[in-house]
C-alpha positions in Angstrom: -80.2 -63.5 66.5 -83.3 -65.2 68.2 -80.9 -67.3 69.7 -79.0 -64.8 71.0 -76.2 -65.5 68.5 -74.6 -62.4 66.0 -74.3 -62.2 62.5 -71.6 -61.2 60.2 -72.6 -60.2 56.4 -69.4 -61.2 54.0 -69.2 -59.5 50.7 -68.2 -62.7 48.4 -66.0 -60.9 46.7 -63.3 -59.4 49.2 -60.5 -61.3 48.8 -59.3 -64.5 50.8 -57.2 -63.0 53.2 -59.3 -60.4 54.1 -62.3 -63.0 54.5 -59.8 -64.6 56.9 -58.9 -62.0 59.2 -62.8 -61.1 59.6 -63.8 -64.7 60.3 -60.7 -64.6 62.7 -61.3 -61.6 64.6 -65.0 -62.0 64.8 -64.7 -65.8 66.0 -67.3 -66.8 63.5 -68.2 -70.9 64.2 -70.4 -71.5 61.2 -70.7 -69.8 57.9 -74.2 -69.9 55.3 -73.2 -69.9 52.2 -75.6 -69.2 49.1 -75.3 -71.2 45.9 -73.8 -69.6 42.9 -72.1 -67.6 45.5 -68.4 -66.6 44.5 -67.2 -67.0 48.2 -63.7 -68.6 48.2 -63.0 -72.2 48.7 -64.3 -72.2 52.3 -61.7 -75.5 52.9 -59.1 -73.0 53.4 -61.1 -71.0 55.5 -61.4 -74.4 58.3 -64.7 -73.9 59.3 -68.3 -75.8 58.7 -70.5 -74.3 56.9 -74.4 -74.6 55.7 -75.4 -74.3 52.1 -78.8 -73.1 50.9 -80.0 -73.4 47.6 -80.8 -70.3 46.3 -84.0 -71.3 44.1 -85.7 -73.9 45.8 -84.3 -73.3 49.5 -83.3 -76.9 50.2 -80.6 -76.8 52.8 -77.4 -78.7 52.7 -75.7 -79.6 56.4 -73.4 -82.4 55.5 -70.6 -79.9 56.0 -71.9 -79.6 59.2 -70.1 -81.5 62.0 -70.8 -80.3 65.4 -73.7 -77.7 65.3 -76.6 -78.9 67.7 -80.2 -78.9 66.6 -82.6 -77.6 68.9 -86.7 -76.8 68.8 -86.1 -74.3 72.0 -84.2 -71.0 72.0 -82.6 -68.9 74.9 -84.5 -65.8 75.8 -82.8 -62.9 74.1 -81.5 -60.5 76.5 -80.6 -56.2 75.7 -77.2 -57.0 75.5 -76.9 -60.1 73.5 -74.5 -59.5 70.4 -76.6 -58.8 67.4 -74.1 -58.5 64.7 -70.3 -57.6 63.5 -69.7 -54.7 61.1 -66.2 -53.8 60.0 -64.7 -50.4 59.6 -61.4 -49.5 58.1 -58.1 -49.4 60.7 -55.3 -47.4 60.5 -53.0 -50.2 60.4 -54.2 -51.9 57.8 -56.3 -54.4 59.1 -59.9 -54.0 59.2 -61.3 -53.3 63.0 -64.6 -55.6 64.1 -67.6 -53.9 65.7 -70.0 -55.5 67.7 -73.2 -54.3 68.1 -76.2 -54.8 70.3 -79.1 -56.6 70.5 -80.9 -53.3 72.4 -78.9 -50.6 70.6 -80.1 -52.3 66.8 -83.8 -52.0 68.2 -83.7 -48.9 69.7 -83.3 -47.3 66.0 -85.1 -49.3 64.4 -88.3 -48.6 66.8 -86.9 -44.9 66.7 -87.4 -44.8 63.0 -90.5 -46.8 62.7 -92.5 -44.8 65.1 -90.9 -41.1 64.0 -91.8 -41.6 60.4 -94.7 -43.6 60.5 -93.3 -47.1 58.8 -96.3 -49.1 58.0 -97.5 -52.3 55.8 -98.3 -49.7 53.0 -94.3 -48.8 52.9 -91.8 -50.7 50.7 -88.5 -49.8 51.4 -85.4 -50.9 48.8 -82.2 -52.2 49.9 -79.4 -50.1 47.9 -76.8 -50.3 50.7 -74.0 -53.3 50.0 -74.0 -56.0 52.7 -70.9 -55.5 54.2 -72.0 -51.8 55.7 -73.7 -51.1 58.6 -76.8 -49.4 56.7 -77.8 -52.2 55.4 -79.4 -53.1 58.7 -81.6 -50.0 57.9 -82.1 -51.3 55.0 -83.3 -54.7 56.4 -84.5 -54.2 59.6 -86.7 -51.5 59.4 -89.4 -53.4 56.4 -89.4 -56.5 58.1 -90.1 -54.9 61.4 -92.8 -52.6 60.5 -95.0 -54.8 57.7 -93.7 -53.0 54.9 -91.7 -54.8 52.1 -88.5 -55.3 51.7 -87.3 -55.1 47.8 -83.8 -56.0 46.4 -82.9 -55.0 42.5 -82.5 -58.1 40.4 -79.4 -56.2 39.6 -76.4 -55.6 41.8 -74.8 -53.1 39.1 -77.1 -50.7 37.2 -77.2 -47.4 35.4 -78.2 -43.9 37.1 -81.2 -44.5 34.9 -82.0 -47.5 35.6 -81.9 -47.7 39.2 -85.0 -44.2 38.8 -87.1 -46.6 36.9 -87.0 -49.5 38.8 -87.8 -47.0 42.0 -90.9 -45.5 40.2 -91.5 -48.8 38.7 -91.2 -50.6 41.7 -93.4 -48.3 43.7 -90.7 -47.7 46.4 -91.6 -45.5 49.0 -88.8 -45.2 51.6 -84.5 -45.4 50.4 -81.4 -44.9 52.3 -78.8 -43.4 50.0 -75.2 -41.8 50.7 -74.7 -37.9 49.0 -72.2 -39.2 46.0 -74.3 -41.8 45.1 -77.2 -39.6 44.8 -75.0 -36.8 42.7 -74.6 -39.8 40.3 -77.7 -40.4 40.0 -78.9 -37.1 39.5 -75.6 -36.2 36.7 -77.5 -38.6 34.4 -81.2 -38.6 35.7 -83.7 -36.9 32.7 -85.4 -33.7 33.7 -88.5 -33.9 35.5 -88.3 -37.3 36.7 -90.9 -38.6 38.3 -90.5 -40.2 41.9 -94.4 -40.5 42.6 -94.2 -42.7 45.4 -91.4 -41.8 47.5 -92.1 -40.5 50.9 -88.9 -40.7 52.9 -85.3 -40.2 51.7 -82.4 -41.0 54.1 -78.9 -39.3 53.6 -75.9 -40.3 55.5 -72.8 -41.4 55.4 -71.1 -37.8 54.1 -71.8 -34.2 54.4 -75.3 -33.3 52.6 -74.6 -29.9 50.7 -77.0 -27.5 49.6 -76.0 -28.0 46.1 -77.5 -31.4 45.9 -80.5 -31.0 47.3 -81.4 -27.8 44.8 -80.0 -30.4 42.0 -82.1 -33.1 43.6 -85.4 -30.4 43.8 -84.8 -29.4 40.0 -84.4 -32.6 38.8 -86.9 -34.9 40.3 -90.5 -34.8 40.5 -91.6 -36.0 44.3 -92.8 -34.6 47.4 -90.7 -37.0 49.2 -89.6 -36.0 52.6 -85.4 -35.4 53.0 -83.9 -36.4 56.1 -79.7 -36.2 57.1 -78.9 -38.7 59.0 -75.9 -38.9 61.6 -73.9 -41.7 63.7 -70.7 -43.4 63.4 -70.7 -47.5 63.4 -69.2 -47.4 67.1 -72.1 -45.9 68.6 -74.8 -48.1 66.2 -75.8 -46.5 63.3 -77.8 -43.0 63.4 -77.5 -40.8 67.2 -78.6 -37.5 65.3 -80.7 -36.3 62.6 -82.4 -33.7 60.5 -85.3 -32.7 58.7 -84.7 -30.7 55.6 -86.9 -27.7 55.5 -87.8 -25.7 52.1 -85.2 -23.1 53.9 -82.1 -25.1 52.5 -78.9 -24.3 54.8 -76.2 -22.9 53.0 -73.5 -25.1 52.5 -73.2 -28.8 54.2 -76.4 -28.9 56.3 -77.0 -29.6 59.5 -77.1 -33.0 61.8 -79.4 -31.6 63.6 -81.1 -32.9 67.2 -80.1 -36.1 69.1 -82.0 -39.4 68.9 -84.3 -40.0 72.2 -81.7 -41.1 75.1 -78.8 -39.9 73.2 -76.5 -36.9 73.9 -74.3 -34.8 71.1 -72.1 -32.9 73.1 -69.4 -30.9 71.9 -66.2 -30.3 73.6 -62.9 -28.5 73.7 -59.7 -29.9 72.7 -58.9 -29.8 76.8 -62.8 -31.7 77.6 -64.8 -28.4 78.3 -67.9 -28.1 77.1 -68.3 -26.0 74.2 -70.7 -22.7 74.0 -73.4 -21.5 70.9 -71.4 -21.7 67.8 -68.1 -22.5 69.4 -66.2 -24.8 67.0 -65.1 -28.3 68.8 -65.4 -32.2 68.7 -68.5 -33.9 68.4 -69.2 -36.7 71.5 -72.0 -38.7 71.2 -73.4 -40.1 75.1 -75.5 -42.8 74.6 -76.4 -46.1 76.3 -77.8 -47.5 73.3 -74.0 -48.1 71.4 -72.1 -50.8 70.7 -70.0 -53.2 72.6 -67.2 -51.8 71.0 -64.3 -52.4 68.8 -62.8 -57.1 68.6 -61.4 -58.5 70.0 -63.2 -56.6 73.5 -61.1 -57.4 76.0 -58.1 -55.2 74.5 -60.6 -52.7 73.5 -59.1 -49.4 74.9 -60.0 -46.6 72.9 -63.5 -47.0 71.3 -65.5 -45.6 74.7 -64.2 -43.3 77.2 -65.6 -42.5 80.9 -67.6 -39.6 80.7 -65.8 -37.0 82.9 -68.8 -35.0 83.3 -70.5 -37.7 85.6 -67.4 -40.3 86.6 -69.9 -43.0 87.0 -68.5 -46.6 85.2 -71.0 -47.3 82.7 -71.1 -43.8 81.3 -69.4 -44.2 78.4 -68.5 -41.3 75.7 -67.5 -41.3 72.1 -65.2 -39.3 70.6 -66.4 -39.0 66.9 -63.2 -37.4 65.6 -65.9 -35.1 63.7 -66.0 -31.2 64.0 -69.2 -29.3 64.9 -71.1 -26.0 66.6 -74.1 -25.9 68.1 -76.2 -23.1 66.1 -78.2 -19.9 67.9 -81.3 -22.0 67.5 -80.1 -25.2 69.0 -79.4 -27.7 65.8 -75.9 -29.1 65.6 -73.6 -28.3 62.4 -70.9 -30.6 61.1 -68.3 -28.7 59.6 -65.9 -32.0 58.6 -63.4 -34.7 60.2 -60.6 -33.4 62.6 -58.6 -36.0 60.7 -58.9 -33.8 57.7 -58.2 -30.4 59.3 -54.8 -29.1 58.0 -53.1 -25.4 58.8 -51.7 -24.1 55.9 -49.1 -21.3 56.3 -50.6 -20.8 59.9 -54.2 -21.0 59.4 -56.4 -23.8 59.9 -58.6 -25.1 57.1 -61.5 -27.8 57.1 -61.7 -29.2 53.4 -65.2 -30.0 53.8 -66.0 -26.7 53.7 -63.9 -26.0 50.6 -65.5 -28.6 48.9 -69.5 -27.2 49.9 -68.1 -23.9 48.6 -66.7 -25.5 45.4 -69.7 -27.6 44.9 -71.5 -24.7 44.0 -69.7 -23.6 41.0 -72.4 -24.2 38.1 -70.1 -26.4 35.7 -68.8 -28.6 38.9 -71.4 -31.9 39.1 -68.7 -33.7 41.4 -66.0 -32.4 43.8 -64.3 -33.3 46.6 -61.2 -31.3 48.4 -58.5 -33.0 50.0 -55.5 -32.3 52.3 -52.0 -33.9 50.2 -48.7 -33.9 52.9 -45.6 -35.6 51.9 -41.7 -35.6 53.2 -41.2 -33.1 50.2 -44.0 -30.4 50.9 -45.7 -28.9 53.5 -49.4 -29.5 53.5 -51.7 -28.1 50.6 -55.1 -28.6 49.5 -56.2 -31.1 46.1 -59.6 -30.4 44.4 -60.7 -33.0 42.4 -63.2 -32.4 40.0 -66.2 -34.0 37.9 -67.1 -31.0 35.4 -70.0 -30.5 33.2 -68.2 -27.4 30.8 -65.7 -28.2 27.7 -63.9 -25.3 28.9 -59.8 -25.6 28.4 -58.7 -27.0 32.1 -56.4 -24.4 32.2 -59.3 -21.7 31.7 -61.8 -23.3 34.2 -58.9 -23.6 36.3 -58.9 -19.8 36.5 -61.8 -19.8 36.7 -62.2 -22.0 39.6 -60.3 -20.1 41.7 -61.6 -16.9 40.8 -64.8 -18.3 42.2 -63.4 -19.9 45.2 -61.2 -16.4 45.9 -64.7 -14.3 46.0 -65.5 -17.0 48.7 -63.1 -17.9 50.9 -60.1 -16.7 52.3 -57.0 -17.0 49.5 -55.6 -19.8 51.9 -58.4 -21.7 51.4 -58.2 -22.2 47.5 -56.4 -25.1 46.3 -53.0 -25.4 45.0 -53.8 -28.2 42.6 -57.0 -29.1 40.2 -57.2 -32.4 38.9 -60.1 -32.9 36.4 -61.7 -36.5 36.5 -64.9 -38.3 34.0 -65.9 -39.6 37.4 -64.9 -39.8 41.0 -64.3 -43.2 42.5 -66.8 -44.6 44.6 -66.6 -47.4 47.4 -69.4 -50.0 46.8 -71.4 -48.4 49.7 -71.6 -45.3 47.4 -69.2 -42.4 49.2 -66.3 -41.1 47.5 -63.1 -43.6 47.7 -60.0 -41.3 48.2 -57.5 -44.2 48.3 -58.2 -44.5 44.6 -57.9 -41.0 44.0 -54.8 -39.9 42.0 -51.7 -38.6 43.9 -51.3 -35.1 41.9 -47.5 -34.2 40.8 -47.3 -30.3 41.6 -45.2 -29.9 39.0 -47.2 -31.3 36.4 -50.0 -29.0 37.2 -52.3 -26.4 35.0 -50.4 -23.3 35.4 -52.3 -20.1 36.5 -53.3 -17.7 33.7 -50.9 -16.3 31.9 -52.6 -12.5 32.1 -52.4 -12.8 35.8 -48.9 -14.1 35.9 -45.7 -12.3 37.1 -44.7 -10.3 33.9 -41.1 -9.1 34.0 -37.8 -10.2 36.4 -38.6 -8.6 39.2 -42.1 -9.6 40.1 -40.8 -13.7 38.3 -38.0 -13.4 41.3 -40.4 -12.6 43.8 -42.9 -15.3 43.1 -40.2 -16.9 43.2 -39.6 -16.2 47.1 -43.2 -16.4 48.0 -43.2 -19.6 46.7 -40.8 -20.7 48.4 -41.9 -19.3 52.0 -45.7 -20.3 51.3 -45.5 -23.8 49.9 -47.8 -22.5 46.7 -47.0 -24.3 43.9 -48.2 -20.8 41.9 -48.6 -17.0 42.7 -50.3 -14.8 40.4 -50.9 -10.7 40.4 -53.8 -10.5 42.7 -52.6 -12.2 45.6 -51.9 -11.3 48.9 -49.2 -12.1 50.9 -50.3 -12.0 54.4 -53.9 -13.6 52.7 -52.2 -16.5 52.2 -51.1 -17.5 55.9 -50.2 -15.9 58.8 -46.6 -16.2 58.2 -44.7 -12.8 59.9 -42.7 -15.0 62.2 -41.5 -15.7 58.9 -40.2 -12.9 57.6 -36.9 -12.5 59.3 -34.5 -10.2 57.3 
């Protein structure tokens, strides 16, 4: 970076080809390797490489062909590379970022200066390597004084990861909401967090659930902050300081970063008014370069269309907010997740904050389940803390969720899990999720289902016309979708 150069952090353990097609796309000319790293055979990778002894720090360049040696380094310039992150691409293939030598410091100094990061600070690294927080993780220590502390441990318990916090005096950690919810499932009552000051969420909605779990459970006075940004426009663009007045449901993103915009707009480009629902834009010049290789890059930035000058770029998030009456800005989930079920439109996020809330539900997330066979319909999957029969707390579920939400909103299908699969950057993975058969499902109790002929044949029919894989006593036709263009005798 002093040279002006970028860095890209590779997770030894991501398999060959993978490795490949980031080296590839991100045109990397020399590669550092750590011994008693498990890295591949970097022969088949073609490319020279440096090796540093891990315990005594002696470094290895035979490998080394053509890199020059020099005492003097360029000056570093705002829009030098800084470093190249990769996110997951709808083909497939992993899609490079590259980011910024001014857009990396402008949050860093951002974060530094709002939360008063000092030499007394020492701030753990929790985030794996190859996600963008770990430049959080990183950067902010070893720009401010503070220190900079890595577990000996790459894998350890709920338990284990609290002591070595208090033990390790830690006083600043960024952390993703699932991760924390395991934490806290197994976390002793009372524990004592001393010495934290500053927690970071982001990465996934923060509900309100979590933080009353996370209030109950632990003993600190540290400081909660939700933090908000895709990896396109370099890390955080908005955030928000939890008050003792917890916001119902998934909380708030609230207020842009200094020279930062968070518009949100129409699906035809207007601007949105107070607590209109629309797409969140984030308007920034401290973003990055864009998505590699960046000459074909054609959809990561957009001309603003507000201004029509070149260099003001927009970015289309693909994530759904409202601005609130007293001027914070609400996330309500992805526009990617949205579904309309039997003509009504439904955010899963929301089902899921509602859900989370449920007292025997430690873990939950809702999802939206299409298929050549079915129309679309909702999937809760579930971490529960009762013994109940899964048929009962089934019920019971969507008793809850009824008093709560529209009927359309409940989900068709409950699958119960031990644990929900995690990415190794902490949020929820829902490739590794369990397709649900419908037809292998819980059925709906048996006191509140049809009882003779007539009402079985009728179910029948509004199972048919509604895409529900069940229909029980209490429901309500024309509460479970807007469906009259339908009902053509």
């Amino acid at each position: 970076m002093l040279g002006g150069g970028a860095f890209l952090f590779v997770d030894p353990n991501l398999p060959l080809d993978r490795v490949q097609v980031m080296l590839q796309q991100a045109t990397v000319k020399y590669v550092i390797l750590l011994s008693g790293s498990p890295m591949p055979d970097l022969a088949d990778l073609s490319l020279p490489y440096l090796y540093v002894d891990a315990k005594s720090g002696e470094i290895d360049s035979s490998h080394l062909t053509e890199l020059a040696w020099t005492r003097s380094l360029p000056e570093v310039q705002a829009d030098d590379p800084a470093y190249v992150f990769f996110t997951s691409g709808t083909t497939g293939t992993p899609k490079g970022i590259l980011g910024l030598q001014k857009s990396l410091a402008h949050f860093i100094n951002w974060q530094r200066e709002e939360f008063s990061i000092d030499k007394s600070d020492r701030c753990a690294q929790l985030t794996a390597i190859s996600f963008d927080v770990v430049l959080r993780d990183i950067f902010l220590p070893l720009t401010s004084g503070a220190a900079l502390c890595i577990p000996k441990q790459l894998q350890m318990s709920p338990v284990q990861i609290l002591d070595w916090l208090q033990d390790e005096q830690i006083t600043v950690i960024h952390i993703v909401p699932t991760l924390a919810q395991f934490w806290l499932d197994y976390a002793p009552a009372n524990f004592e967090l001393n010495s934290l000051r500053w927690v970071f969420f982001s990465g996934e909605p923060l509900t309100d659930k979590l933080l009353r779990q996370w209030h109950e459970t632990l003993t600190t006075e540290a400081k909660i902050i939700n933090l908000y940004g895709p990896t396109e426009t370099c890390l955080v663009k908005c955030y928000h300081q939890v008050s003792e007045d917890i916001y119902a449901g998934i909380q708030p993103i609230g207020k842009p970063l200094p020279d930062a915009q968070a518009l949100v707009l129409s699906s035809n480009g207007r601007l949105c008014g107070i607590s209109e629902i629309g797409e969140i834009v984030i308007r920034t010049p401290f973003r990055t370069s864009g998505y590699l290789p960046l000459s074909t890059d054609k959809k990561c930035f957009v001309p603003n269309h507000f201004t029509k000058y070149p260099d003001d770029l927009i970015y289309y998030t693909g994530d759904i907010g409202r601005y609130h009456p007293l001027g914070i800005l609400e996330i309500l989930g992805r526009s990617d997740d949205q579904v309309k079920i039997n003509g009504i439109r439904i955010e899963p996020a929301e089902v899921t904050a509602v859900l989370s809330r449920h007292s025997d539900v430690r873990n939950c997330v809702v999802i939206p389940i299409s298929s050549t066979e079915h129309l679309p319909y909702l999937v809760a999957y579930i971490v529960t803390s009762t013994e109940k029969e899964e048929s009962e707390f089934q019920g019971e579920l969507k008793a809850f969720l009824t008093q709560k939400l529209p009927a359309a909103f409940v989900p068709s299908v409950f699958i119960f899990l031990p644990e929900l699969p995690r990415k190794s950057n902490g949020k929820v993975d829902r490739h590794a999720l369990p397709i649900p058969n419908r037809q292998t499902q819980v059925a709906v109790d048996e006191a509140l289902a049809p009882r003779n002929l007539a009402e079985r044949r009728l179910a029948l029919i509004w199972k048919s016309i509604l895409n529900r894989s069940s229909i029980n006593l209490q429901d309500n036709f024309f509460d479970l979708g807007e469906l009259r263009c339908k009902l053509c005798i």
